[in-house]
Structures are given as C-alpha cells and as structure tokens.
LUMVEX-479423 format. One record per residue (C-alpha): x, y, z; residue in one letter; residue number from 0. Coordinates in steps of 0.1 Angstrom, whole numbers. Example, Ala and Ser with C-alpha at 12.3 -4.5 7.8 and 13.67 -1.06 7.14 Angstrom:
{r {123 -45 78} "A" 0} {r {137 -11 71} "S" 1} 
// end
This chain:
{r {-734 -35 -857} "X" 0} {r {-750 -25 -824} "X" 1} {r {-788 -27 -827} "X" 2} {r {-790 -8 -796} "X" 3} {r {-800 31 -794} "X" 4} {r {-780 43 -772} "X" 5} {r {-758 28 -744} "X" 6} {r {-784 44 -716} "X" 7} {r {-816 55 -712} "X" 8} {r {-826 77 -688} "X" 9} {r {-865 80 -679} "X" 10} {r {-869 119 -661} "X" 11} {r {-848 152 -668} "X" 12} {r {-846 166 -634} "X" 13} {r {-816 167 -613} "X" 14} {r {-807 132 -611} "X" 15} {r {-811 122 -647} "X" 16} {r {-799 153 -657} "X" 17} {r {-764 149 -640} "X" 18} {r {-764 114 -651} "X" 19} {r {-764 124 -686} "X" 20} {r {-737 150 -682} "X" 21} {r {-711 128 -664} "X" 22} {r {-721 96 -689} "X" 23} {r {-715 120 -722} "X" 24} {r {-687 136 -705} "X" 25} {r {-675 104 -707} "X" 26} {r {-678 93 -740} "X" 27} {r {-712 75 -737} "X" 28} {r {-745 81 -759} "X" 29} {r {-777 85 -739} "X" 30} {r {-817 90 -746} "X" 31} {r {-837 112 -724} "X" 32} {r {-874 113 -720} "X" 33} {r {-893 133 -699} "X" 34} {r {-931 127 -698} "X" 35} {r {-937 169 -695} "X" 36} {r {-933 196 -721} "X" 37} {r {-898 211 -724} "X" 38} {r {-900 249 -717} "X" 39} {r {-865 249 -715} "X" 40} {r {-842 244 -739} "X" 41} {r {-841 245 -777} "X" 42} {r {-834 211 -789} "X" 43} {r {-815 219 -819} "X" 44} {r {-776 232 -819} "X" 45} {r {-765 254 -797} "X" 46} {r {-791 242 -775} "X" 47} {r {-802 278 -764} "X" 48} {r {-824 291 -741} "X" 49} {r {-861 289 -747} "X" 50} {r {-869 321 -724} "X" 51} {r {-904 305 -719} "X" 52} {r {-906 315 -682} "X" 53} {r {-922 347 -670} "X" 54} {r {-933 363 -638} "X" 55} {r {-967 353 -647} "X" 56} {r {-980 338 -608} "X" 57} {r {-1017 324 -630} "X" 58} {r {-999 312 -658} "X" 59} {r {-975 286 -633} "X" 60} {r {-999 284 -605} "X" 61} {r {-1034 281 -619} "X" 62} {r {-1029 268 -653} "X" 63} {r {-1003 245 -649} "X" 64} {r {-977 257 -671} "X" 65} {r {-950 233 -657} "X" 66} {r {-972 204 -653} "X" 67} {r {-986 181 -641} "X" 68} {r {-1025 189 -644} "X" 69} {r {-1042 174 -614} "X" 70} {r {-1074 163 -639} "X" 71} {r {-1053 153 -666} "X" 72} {r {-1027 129 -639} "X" 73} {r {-1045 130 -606} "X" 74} {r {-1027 111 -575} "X" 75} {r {-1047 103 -544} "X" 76} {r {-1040 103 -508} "X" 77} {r {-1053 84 -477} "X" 78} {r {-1038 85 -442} "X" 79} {r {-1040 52 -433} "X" 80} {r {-1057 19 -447} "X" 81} {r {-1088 26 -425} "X" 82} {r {-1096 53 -447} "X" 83} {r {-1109 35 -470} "X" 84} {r {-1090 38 -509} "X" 85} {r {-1089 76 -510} "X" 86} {r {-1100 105 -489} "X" 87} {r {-1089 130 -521} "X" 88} {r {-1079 132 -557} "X" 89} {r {-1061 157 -571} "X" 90} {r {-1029 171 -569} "X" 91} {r {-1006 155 -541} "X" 92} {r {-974 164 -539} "X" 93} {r {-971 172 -575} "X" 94} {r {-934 181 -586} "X" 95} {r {-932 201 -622} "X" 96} {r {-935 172 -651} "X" 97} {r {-912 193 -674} "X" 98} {r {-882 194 -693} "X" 99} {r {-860 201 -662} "X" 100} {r {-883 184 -633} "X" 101} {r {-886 196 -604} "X" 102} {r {-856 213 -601} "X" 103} {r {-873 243 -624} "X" 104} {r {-891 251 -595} "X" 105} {r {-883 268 -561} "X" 106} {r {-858 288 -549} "X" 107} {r {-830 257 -557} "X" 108} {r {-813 260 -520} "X" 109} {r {-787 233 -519} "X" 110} {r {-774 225 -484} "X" 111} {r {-754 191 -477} "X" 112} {r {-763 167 -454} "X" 113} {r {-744 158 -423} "X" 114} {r {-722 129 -413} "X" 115} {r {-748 119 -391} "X" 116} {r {-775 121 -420} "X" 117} {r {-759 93 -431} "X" 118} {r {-758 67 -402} "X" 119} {r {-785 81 -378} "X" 120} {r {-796 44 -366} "X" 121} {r {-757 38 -353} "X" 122} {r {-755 77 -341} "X" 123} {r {-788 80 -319} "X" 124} {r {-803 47 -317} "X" 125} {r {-838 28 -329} "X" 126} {r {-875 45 -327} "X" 127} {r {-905 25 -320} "X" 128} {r {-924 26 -350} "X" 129} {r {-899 39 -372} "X" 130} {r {-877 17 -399} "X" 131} {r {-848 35 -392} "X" 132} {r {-819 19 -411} "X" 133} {r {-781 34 -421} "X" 134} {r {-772 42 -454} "X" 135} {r {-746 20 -473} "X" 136} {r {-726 49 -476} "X" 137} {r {-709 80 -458} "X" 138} {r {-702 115 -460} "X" 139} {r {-668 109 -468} "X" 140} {r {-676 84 -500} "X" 141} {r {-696 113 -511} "X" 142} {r {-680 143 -500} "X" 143} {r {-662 148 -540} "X" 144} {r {-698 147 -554} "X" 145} {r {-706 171 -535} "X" 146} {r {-682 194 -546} "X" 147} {r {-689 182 -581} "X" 148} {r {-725 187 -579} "X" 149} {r {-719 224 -566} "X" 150} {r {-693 229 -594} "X" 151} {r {-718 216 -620} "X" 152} {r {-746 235 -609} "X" 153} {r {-731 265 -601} "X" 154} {r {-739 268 -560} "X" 155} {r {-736 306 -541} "X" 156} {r {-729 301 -502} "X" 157} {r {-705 313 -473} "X" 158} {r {-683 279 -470} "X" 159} {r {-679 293 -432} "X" 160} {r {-711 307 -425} "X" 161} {r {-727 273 -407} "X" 162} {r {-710 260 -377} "X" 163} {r {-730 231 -379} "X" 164} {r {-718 222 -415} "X" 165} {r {-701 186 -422} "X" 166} {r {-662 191 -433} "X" 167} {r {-659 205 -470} "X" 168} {r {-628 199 -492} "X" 169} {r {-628 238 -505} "X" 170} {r {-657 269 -511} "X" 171} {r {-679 274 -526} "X" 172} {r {-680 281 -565} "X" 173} {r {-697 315 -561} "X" 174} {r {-700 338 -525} "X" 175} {r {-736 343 -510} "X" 176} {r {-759 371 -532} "X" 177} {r {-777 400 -509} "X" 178} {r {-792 396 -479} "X" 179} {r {-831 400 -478} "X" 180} {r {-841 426 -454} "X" 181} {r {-871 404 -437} "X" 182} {r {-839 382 -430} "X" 183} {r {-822 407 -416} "X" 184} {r {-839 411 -394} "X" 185} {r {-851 374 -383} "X" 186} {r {-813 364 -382} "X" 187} {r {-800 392 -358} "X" 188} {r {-833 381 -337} "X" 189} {r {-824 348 -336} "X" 190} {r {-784 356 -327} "X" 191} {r {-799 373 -299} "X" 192} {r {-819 344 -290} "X" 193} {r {-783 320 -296} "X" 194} {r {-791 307 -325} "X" 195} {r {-769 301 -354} "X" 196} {r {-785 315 -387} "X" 197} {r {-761 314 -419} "X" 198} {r {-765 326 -458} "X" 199} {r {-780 296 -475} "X" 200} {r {-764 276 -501} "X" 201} {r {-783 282 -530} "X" 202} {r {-781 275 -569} "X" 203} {r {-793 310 -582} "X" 204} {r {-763 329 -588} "X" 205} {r {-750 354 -575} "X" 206} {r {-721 364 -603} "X" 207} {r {-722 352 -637} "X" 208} {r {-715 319 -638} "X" 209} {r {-715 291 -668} "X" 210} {r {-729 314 -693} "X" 211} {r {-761 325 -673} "X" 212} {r {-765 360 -659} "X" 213} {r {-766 365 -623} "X" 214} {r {-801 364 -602} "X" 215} {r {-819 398 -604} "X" 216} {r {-834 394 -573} "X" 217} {r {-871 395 -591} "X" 218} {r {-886 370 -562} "X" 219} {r {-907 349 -585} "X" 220} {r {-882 312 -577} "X" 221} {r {-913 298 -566} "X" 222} {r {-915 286 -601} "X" 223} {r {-889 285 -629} "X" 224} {r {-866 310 -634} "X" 225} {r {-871 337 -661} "X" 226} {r {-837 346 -669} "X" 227} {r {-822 309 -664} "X" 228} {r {-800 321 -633} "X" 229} {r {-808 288 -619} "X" 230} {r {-786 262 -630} "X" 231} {r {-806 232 -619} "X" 232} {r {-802 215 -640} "X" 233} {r {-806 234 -672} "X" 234} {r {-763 235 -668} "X" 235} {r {-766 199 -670} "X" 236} {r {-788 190 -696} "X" 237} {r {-771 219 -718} "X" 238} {r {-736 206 -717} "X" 239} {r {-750 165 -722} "X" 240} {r {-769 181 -756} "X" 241} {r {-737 197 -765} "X" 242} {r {-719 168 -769} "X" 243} {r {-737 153 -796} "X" 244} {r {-740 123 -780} "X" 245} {r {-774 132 -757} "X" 246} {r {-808 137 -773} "X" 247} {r {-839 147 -753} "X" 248} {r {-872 135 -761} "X" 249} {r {-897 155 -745} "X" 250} {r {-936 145 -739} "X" 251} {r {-927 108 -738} "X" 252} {r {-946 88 -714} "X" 253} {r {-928 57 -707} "X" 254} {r {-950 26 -698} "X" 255} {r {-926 -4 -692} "X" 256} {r {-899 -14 -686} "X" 257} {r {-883 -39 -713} "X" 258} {r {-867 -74 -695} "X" 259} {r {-850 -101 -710} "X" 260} {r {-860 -139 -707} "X" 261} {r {-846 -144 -680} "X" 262} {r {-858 -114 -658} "X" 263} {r {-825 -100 -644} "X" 264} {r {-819 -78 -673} "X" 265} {r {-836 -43 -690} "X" 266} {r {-834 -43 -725} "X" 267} {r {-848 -11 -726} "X" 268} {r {-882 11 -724} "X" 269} {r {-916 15 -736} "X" 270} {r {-930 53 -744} "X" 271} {r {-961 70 -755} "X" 272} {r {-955 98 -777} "X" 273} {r {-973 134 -776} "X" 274} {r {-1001 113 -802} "X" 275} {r {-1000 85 -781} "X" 276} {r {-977 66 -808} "X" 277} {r {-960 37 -794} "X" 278} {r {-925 36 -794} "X" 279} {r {-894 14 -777} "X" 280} {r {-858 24 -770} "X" 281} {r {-832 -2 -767} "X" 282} {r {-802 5 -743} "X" 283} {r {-778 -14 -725} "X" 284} {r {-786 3 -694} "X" 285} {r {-820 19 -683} "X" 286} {r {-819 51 -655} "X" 287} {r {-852 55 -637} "X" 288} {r {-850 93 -623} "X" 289} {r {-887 100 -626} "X" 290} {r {-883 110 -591} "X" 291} {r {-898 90 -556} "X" 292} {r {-936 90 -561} "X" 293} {r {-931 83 -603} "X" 294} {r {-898 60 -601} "X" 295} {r {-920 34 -575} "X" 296} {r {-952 39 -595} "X" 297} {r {-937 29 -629} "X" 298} {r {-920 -1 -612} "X" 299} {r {-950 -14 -594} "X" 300} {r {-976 -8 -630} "X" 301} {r {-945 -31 -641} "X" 302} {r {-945 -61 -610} "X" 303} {r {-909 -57 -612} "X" 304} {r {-879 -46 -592} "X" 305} {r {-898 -57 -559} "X" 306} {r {-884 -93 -544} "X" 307} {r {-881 -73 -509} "X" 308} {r {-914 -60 -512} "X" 309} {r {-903 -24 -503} "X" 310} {r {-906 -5 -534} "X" 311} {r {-929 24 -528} "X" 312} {r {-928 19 -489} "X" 313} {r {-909 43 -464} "X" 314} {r {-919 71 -480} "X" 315} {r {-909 102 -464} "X" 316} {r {-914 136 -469} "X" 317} {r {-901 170 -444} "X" 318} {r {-929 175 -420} "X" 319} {r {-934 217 -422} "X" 320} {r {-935 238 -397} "X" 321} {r {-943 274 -406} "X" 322} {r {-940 303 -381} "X" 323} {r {-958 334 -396} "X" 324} {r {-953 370 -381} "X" 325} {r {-969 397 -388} "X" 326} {r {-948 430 -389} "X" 327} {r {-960 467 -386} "X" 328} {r {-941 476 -415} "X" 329} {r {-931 463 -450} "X" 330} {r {-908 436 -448} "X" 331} {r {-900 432 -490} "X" 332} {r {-904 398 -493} "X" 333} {r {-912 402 -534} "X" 334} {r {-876 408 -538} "X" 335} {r {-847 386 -529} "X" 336} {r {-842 347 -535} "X" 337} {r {-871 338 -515} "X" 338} {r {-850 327 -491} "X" 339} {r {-814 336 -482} "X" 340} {r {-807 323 -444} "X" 341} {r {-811 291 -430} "X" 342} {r {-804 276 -397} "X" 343} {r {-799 244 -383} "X" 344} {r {-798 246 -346} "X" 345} {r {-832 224 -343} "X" 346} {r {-815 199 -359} "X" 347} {r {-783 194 -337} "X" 348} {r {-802 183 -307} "X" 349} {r {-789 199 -273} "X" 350} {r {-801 195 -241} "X" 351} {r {-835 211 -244} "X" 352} {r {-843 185 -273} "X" 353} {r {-828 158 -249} "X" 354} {r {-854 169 -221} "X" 355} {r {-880 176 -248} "X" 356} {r {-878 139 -259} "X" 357} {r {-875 119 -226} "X" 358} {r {-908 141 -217} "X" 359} {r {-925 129 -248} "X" 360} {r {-916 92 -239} "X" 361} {r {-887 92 -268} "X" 362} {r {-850 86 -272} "X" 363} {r {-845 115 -291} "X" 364} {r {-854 141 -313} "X" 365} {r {-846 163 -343} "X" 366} {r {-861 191 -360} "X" 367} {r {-846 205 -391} "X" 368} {r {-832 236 -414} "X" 369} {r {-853 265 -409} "X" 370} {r {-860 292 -440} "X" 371} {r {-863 326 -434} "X" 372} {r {-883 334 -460} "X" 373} {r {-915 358 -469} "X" 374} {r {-948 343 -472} "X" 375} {r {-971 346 -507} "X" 376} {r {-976 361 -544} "X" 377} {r {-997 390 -553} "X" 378} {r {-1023 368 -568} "X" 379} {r {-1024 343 -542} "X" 380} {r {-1031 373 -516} "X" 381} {r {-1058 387 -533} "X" 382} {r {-1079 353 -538} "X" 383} {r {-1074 357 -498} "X" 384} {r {-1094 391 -500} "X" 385} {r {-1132 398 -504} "X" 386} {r {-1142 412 -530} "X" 387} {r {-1159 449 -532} "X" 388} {r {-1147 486 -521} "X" 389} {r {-1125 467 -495} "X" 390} {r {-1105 448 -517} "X" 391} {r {-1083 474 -534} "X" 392} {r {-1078 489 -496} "X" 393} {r {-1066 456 -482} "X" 394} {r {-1043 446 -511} "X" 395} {r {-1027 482 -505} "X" 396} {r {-1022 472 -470} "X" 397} {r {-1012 436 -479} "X" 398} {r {-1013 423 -443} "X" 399} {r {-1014 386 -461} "X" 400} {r {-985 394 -478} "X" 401} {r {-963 426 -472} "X" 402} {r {-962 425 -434} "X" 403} {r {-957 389 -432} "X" 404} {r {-923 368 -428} "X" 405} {r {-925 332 -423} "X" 406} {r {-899 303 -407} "X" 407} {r {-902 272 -426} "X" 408} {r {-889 240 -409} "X" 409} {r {-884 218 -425} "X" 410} {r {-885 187 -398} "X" 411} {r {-867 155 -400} "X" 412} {r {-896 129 -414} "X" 413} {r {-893 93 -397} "X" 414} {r {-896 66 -424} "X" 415} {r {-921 39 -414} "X" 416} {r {-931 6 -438} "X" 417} {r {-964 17 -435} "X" 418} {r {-963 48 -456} "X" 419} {r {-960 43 -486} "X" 420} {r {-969 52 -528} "X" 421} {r {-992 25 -542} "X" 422} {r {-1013 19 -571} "X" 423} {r {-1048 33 -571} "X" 424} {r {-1073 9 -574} "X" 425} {r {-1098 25 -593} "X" 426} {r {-1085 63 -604} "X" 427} {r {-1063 64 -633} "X" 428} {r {-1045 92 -651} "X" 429} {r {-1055 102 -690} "X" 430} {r {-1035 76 -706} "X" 431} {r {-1059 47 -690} "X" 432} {r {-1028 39 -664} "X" 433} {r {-1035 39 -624} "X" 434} {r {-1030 66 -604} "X" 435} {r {-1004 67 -578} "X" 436} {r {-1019 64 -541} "X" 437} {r {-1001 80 -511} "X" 438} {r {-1008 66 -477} "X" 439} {r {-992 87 -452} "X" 440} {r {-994 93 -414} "X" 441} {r {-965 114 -400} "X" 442} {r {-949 98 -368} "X" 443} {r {-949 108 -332} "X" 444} {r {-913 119 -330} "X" 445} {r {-922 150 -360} "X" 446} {r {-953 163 -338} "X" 447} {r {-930 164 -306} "X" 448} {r {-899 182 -322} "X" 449} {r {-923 203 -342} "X" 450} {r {-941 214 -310} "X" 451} {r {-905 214 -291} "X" 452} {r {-893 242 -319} "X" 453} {r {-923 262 -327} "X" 454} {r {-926 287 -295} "X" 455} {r {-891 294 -296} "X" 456} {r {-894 302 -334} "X" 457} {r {-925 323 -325} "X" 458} {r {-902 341 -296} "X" 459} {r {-876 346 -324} "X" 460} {r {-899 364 -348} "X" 461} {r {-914 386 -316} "X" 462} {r {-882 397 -313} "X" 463} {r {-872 403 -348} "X" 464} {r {-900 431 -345} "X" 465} {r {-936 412 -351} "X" 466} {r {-967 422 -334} "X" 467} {r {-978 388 -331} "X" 468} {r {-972 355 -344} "X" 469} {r {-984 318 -347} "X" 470} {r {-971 286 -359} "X" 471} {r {-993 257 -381} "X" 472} {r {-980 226 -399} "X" 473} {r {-986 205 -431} "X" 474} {r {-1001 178 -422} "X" 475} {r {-1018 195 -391} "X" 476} {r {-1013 182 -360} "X" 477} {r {-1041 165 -341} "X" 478} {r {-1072 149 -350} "X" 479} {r {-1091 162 -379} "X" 480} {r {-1123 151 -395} "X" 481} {r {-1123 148 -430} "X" 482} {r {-1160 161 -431} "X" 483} {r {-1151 191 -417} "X" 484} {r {-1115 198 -430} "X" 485} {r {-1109 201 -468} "X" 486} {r {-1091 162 -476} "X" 487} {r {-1066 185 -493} "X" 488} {r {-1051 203 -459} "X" 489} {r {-1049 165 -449} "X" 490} {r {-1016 157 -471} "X" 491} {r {-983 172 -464} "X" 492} {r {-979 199 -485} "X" 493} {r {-944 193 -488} "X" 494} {r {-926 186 -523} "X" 495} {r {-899 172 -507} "X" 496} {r {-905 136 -515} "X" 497} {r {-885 107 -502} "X" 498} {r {-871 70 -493} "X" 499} {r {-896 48 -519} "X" 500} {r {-865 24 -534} "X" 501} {r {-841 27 -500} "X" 502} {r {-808 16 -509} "X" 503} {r {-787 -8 -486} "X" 504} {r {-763 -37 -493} "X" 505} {r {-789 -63 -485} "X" 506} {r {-817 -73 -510} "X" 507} {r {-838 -85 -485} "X" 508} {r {-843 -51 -465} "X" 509} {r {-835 -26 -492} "X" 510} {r {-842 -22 -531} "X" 511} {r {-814 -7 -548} "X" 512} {r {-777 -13 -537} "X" 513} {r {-753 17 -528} "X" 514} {r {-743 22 -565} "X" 515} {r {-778 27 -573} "X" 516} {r {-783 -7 -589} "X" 517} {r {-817 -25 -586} "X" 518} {r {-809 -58 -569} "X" 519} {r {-833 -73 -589} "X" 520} {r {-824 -58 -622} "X" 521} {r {-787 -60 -627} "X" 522} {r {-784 -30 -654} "X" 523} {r {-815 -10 -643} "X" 524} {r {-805 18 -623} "X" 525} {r {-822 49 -600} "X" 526} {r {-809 86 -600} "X" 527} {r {-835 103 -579} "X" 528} {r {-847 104 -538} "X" 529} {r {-863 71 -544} "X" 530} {r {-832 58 -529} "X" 531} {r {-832 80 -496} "X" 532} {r {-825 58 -463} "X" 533} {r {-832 86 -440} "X" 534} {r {-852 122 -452} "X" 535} {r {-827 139 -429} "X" 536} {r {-838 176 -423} "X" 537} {r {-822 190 -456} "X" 538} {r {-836 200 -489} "X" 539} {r {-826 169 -509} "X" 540} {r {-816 182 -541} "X" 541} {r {-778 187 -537} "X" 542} {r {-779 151 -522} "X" 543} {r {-800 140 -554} "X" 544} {r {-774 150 -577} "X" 545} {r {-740 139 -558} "X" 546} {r {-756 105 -556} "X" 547} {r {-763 107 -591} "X" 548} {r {-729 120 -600} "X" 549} {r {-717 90 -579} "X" 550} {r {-740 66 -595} "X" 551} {r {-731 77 -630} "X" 552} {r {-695 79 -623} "X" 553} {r {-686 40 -611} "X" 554} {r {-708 31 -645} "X" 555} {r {-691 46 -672} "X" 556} {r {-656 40 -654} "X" 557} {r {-646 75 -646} "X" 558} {r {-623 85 -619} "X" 559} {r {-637 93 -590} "X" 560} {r {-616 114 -562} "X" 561} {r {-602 95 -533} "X" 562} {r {-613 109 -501} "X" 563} {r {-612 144 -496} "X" 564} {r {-591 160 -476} "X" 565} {r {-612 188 -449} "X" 566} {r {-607 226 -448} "X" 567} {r {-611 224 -412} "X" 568} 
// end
C-alpha cells in the first residue's frame, strides 16, 4: 500500500496549477491543491458549485483586500538597484490576488498568443548590451496544440482573422468576439486612419454561453473577479479536476518547504501551515510549484534549493507600461464593456520607423508591445481624486477623471537582465515570521526608447479619435526621480504582469528548469507558472501560462499530445 497522498501536489490554484490539475485528473491521476488565499470561488463539496462571492463592490476588492494579499499582513519590498540600500518601500508590490483561483480571478482575462519570434528573439534580432537575452527551448510550433487546448479549456472569444500580425493558428476560436466598446470605436477607426492595425482582443470572458457559465453582461467591473463567473480562468479548470473525484483543494494552506530525500535530487513532498497555523505535510510523487514568479522563486530560495545555476529569482521581468490618456468632450462609457476589447500590435512588429528609432538611440533594435484600448478608473477610485465640499458632487457629475477619459495601455516588451531580480528580505517578514520577498528592479534602456518612440504617435492617435488633449506617463517613470520627493510607491512598475524568475533552457548551467518544466536540480519537482519565461515578450502572459502548463502536465502523465499542427493560413 502506497503511503503517498496523492501522486502530485500542486502548490498555487491559478492558471498554471489549475490546468495542471485538470489534464493530470483527466488523466487518471490524483492530485492535492493548496493555495495559501481564501477560496471565494468554488464550493468544495459535490457538485462543486459556484460560491457567487464576487460583487461589484470597487472598496470591498480594492481597499479591503477581498482577494488578497494584505500588504501589512504579507508585505514585499522594492529597491531599484543595490545602491539603494535594502528597501526604498514596503507594501504592496506587484501583488497578484492570493485566492482560490490566483491571479487569473482578476482583470479583464485577455488571452493573446505569442509570436514565433516570442520564442527565439536572441536568433531573430540579435544580442542587447545589458540585456540576458537567451532563446527559449521551445517553439511556436511545439506549442501551437496547447494553445488551442488552453483556449478550448478556458473558453476564449476572439476574431481568429482580426490580427494580421498573429502567429499561424490550427483553427478559431471557441467563441466569436462580444460587443465592441464605443471608447474603442472610436480609438480603432483613429488609429486605421493613422495605418495602424487594431483587432477585437482575444479574451476569456464570454461572449455566448459556454461550459455551463452565462455569457459576460458587459457590467465593466473585470478589474477584479467576475460576479457572474463569465470568466473561465480558471474556475473551468479547477471545476472539472474537483469533479473527478480524484482533485481536492485545500484552501488557506501556506506551504513552507519543500520535502527532499537523502540524497537531494528528489521531493518527497510539502510542508503547509493551516488557517490555525497547524502543521501539516503532504506526501506526493511529484511536487508542482505554480505559486506564480515572485512566490515560486521566494519559496525556493527560503528553501536553498533548486539553485546550482544561481539564477532562481534573477531575470525578472515585468511589461514596462505605457499609458496614453485622452480626455474627450463627451462620455466615452468606459463602465460598460470588457474593459478592454481592441488590441493592437503594430509597436511590436518593428518597421522602419522603429529601425531608425533604435540606431538613433545607439541600439540594434527595438520593440514596443500590444496596446489596450481601454477606459481609465472606477467610480470610487475617481472620487478619492476629488476634493471634498460643494465641488465634489459637481465634478463627480462631470467625471473628467473618469467619464471623458480613454486610455492606451502598452504594454512594452521588458528586457530581462541578471540584475533584477526577486530576493529574500533581509529584515521584513510576512505574518507567519517568514522573509519577505525583495524586488530589485531597474528597467533597461531599450523599454524607455521604444516607449518614447510609440507614445506621440499614440497621443496623435487619440487626437484624432476625437480628444481635446492628451498625454502619455509610464510605470516606472522615466527619468531620474528622488525618492524624497516621489512617493517610493510610483518607483515600482505597477505592472502585474510578472516574469522570467526560473528561465527555462536545456542547459543547467544558464537556466533553472528544462523545457518540460522540470527543475534540473530536482528531478520530480516541477513549475507551472511565468517563473519559467525566457523572454516577457509584449503579450499578456496568461494564455502562454497555461499552454505551457498543459504542455508540462501532458508529457508527465503520458497523454497524447498532437503532432504539429497544421496552419489555417
């Protein structure tokens, strides 16, 4: 008789371990889940329902930390560079939802591929100075089934021709493109003017019914979970694992180690904390780490394992922002819709421009990325913008902060570099007595020169579309900025996109897990999340997450995996 629990365990229910459970049950295999947040999400006992815990309540998500994770209770630092000292803030960096469901609870859940280029951008444009630029183990084509998989599992809305830019696709998508926003409208017949290329975005809220969930109702409140479930990131996933029988989910669950054999080169298992702060262990033939990039690297290093090359946590990455804002004379609606509903990708297909932008800037090349058209804030977050008095009620009417305004997001290709990097805090540490993860970050030269390259023609664009006037700002800021004068906060990228902190190659020496997304230290310890990221590209990397993850998942239980697909095009 087996004394094992269950043949895996998977630390994080987000996208990556929540795909991993569904192709390893699928498949016949039992698995444990635990998630270190408070599950919101689904009922735990058969049939698994709904919990309808969500709400369009903005002070519930965004000021009392309904998702998680409290900032006091698990604060993470940030510095820029070692010369600033062990901190300049503590708080909440980069925090991702610590929930039954991860991050992928939040946001609007657009889910664009990456390109073949993505995938082998050292070999396609050539080194950076300062940049670690290396080429994944792996190409579009390996992955191209997953993708389809991973749209299939999720349930994914999108115009399969709508992007002229878009890597090959072996058939549509599962669901057509929902309604058009009117603020991009508007922006997208601008920028076809201007020869851009604008296209419906691939998204994950649906736009039919679709695997038992409703279709979106438009409400505008993906900024946090969804409160009819029309999302199926990755509640679809973690509802059909639990519906096996052979999945349990173990919510509030804090794991602390990793288990190892004598000899080193195995996991036994993991360590957790219960909700009480019980000790408990899990014993599995195979351990998952999908915590996600700044929580997968932080367990490993509070462990010392997993680290021969001495690159886990380092090459971080993140999207460096760009956000044009335009302010309109007239409503643009942005409360309604997906949040965001066209993207474009012409600043990441360089052309000649770029080509001239970059020799200019001393640099071989450079790439922007996708660009959202998408509205700007929340009701409540506008009126904390307002003074109070007589004036207030008058300006929320008006809602220049909020009504009027449309905003590009681009989200620019982020450079990885050895130097940043997630560490262990020296001093600070979270409310179970455990360090803190650091984040020392400093964006590279190419992201300021494509982000200045692209943000006067993204201005031009939204002049056209009908603003009065407009202005572009990015997170980080560009330039120099003294902490004494700047809140520390406005110093970290505000981006939740977070990246590249176990990079994955074939060689042990410059990478840490190997293309299957097997430690090459730790031969049955495995990582399902963006921890593995070569490159950031200049995507939203959830799709990516869970195709690699349905990729992973599939070459370890054995199941067949498609041979290469054939193109529509």
């Amino acid at each position: 008789m087996s004394d094992l629990d269950a043949d895996v365990v998977i630390v994080g229910s987000g996208p990556g371990g929540a795909t991993f459970a569904d192709v390893l049950t699928e498949a016949g295999w039992s698995v444990i889940i635990l998630e270190k947040g408070r599950n919101h999400l689904l009922d735990l006992e058969p049939p698994y329902g709904l919990k309808g815990e969500f709400s369009n309540d903005e002070i519930k998500f965004a000021q009392r930390h309904f998702l998680g994770p409290d900032p006091l209770v698990e604060p993470r630092t940030f510095r820029r560079t070692e010369a600033d000292g062990d901190r300049l803030y503590t708080g909440d960096v980069n925090n991702l939802p610590s929930t039954v469901g991860g991050g992928g609870t939040h946001a609007d859940g657009k889910l664009p591929r990456f390109r073949e280029e993505d995938f082998a951008l050292l070999d396609a444009r050539g080194p950076v100075d300062g940049a670690a630029l290396a080429d994944w183990p792996l190409d579009y084509a390996e992955l191209e089934p997953h993708y389809a998989e991973a749209e299939r599992l999720i349930g994914t809305a999108g115009d399969a021709e709508g992007n002229p830019f878009a890597a090959w696709r072996s058939g549509p998508y599962p669901m057509p493109p929902g309604p058009d926003m009117f603020g991009a409208v508007l922006s997208a017949e601008a920028a076809e003017r201007r020869g851009l290329h604008p296209y419906r975005a691939p998204t994950g809220a649906n736009s039919v019914p679709y695997d038992g969930r409703p279709a979106c109702n438009n409400c505008g409140f993906c900024a946090f979970g969804c409160p009819i479930h029309a999302k199926g990131d990755p509640v679809a996933s973690l509802r059909r694992a639990l519906l096996t029988g052979r999945a349990e989910l173990r919510p509030e669950a804090y794991v602390t180690t990793v288990l190892v054999d004598a000899s080193g080169r195995r996991t036994t298992g993991v360590a957790y904390l219960d909700a009480e702060r019980r000790h408990h262990e899990v014993r599995a033939a195979h351990v998952v780490l999908a915590a996600g990039a700044f929580e997968t690297p932080r367990l490993l290093l509070h462990n010392g394992m997993g680290n021969s090359s001495g690159l886990v946590g380092r090459h971080l990455t993140y999207h460096f922002q760009t956000f044009t804002v335009g302010g309109f004379p007239f409503s643009m609606h942005g409360e309604r819709g997906r949040c965001v509903t066209h993207l474009m990708d012409d600043p990441i297909v360089p052309g000649p421009a770029e080509d001239a932008a970059a020799r200019a800037a001393g640099l071989p090349w450079i790439r922007g990325g996708t660009v959202e058209h998408g509205s700007s804030t929340l009701p409540i977050q506008e009126a904390r913008n307002h003074p109070p008095g007589p004036q207030h009620n008058r300006a929320m009417r008006d809602s220049a902060l909020r009504d009027r305004l449309w905003v590009f997001t681009m989200q620019g290709e982020d450079l990885p570099q050895a130097g940043n990097r997630i560490d262990l805090d020296p001093t600070v540490v979270d409310a179970w007595g455990f360090p803190a993860g650091r984040v020392t970050y400093a964006p590279h030269r190419h992201e300021l020169v494509a982000s200045a390259h692209w943000a006067p023609l993204l201005e031009a664009v939204m002049l056209d579309a009908g603003a009065e006037w407009s202005f572009s700002s990015t997170s980080p800021p560009i330039g120099d900025l003294d902490p004494a004068l700047e809140h520390p906060l406005g110093l970290a990228p505000a981006s939740k996109h977070v990246m590249g902190t176990c990079r994955m190659g074939q060689d042990a020496a410059t990478s840490v897990v190997g293309p299957e997304g097997r430690f090459h230290d730790i031969e049955n310890l495995l990582c399902a999340d963006s921890s593995v990221f070569v490159t950031s590209a200049g995507y939203n990397p959830t799709l990516t997450i869970v195709a690699l993850a349905h990729r992973a998942a599939s070459l370890l239980c054995g199941r067949p995996i498609p041979g290469p697909a054939v193109s529509t095009r």
